[in-house]
N, C-alpha and C positions, 0 to 999 in steps of 0.2 A: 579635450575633443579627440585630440589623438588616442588616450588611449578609450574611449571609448568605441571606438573604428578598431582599433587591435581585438577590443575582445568581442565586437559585434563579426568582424572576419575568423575568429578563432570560435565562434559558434556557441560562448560561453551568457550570451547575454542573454536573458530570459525574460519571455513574453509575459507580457501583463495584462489580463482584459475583463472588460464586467460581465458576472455570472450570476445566476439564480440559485438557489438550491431551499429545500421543505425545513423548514424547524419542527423542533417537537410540538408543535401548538400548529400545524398542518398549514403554515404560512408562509410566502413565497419572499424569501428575503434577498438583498442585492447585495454585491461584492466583489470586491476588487481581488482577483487570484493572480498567481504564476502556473502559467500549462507546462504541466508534465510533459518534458520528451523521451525519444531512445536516448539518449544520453544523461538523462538524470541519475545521482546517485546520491546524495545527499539533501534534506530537508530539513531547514532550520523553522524555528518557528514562524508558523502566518499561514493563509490559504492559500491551497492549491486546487487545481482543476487540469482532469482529464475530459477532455471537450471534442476528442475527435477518436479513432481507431488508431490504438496504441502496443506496442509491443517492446520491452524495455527488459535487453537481458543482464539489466547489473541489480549486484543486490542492495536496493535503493535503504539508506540508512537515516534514522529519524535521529539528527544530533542530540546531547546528552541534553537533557533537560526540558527539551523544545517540546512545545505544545503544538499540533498539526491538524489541521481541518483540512481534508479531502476530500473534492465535490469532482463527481459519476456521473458526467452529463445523460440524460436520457439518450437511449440508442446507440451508446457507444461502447467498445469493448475493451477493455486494458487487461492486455496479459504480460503478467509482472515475472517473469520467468525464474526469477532468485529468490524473491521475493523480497519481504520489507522487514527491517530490524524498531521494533520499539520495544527500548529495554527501559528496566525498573528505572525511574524518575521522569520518563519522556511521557509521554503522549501524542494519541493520534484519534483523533475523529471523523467518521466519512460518512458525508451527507449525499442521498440523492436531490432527483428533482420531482416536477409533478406525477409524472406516471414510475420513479422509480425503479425501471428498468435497464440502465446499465450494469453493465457485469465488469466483474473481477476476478480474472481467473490468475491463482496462484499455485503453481506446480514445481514440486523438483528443488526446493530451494535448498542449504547446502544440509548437509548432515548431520550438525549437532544444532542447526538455527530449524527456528520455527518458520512457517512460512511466514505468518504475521505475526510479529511476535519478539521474543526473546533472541541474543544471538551471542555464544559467548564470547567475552572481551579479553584479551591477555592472561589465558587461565580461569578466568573471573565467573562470576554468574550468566546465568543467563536468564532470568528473572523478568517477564516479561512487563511493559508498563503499561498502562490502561490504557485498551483502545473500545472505541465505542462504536457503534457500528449502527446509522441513523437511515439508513436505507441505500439502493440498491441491491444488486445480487452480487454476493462472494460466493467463490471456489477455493476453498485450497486445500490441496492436494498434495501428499507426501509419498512419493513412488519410487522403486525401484525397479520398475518395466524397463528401464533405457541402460540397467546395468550399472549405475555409479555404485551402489551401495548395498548391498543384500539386507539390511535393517534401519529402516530409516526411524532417527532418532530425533528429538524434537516434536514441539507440539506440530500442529496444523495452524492452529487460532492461538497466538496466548501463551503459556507456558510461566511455570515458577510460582503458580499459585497466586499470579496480582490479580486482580475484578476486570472482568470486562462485560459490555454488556450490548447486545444484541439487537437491534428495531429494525433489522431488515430481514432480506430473506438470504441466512447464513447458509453454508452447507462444505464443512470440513472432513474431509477422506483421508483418515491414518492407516486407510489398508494397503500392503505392503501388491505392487503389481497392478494395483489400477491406473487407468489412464486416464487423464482429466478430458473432458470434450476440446475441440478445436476450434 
């Protein structure tokens, strides 16, 4: 009991609540997730859920191996500001819901990482792992408007040549000086 009180005051214990999200077969399935916060950085395997207006400046990592479903409640917007690492063996899948209109906007993430995507590891690859992408709207955006880097390197989606594949409405910007919307 104690130390559940330690990590519930240390801000480390994470919500759990029932959500909906569309399957490929256009059906509205139920599920028990973890809500994304500003302070999330890590994602082992299981669902998650962005369920309210989000802004999270670390760069959120999908641990080695882990398989991740990620549900975009309608109406809501999560700006991932470093973006997310799924490297080769992991996986990530992100489901909306019925009207499929939450967004994801991914910008600026670091320099040799993809926004979503690949990110290299101790020297190592960066080989990104399969991510799926089942609805909502993506951003992501690889810029050098703010000055970090004059060639920004790394994919936007992806990287390393693993499969990924698309059922929402994607839209990645690898031009150098644009600026993603607000």
């Amino acid at each position: 009991m104690l130390a559940l009180l330690i990590g519930a005051l240390a801000g480390t214990r994470a919500e759990t609540i029932s959500t909906t999200y569309v399957d490929l077969n256009g059906k509205t399935q139920s599920v028990s997730a973890t809500v994304l916060t500003t302070e999330t950085a890590t994602l082992a395997s299981g669902w998650y859920v962005v369920n309210s207006w989000l802004r999270n400046h670390n760069r959120i990592r999908v641990e080695s191996g882990a398989s991740v479903n990620l549900i975009i409640t309608d109406n809501t917007s999560f700006y991932n500001l470093k973006g997310m690492t799924v490297n080769e063996g992991s996986s990530l899948t992100v489901w909306g819901q019925a009207t499929s209109n939450g967004k994801w906007i991914v910008e600026d993430a670091d320099i040799d990482c993809a926004c979503i995507g690949g990110e290299p590891m101790d020297g190592g690859n960066s080989n990104s792992g399969v991510i799926t992408i089942n609805g909502c709207d993506i951003k992501a955006v690889k810029s050098s408007e703010r000055g970090r880097y004059t060639y920004p390197q790394g994919a936007a989606i992806g990287g390393g040549g693993n499969s990924r594949a698309f059922h929402g409405n994607v839209e990645d910007d690898e031009e150098v000086g644009t600026s993603p919307a607000e």
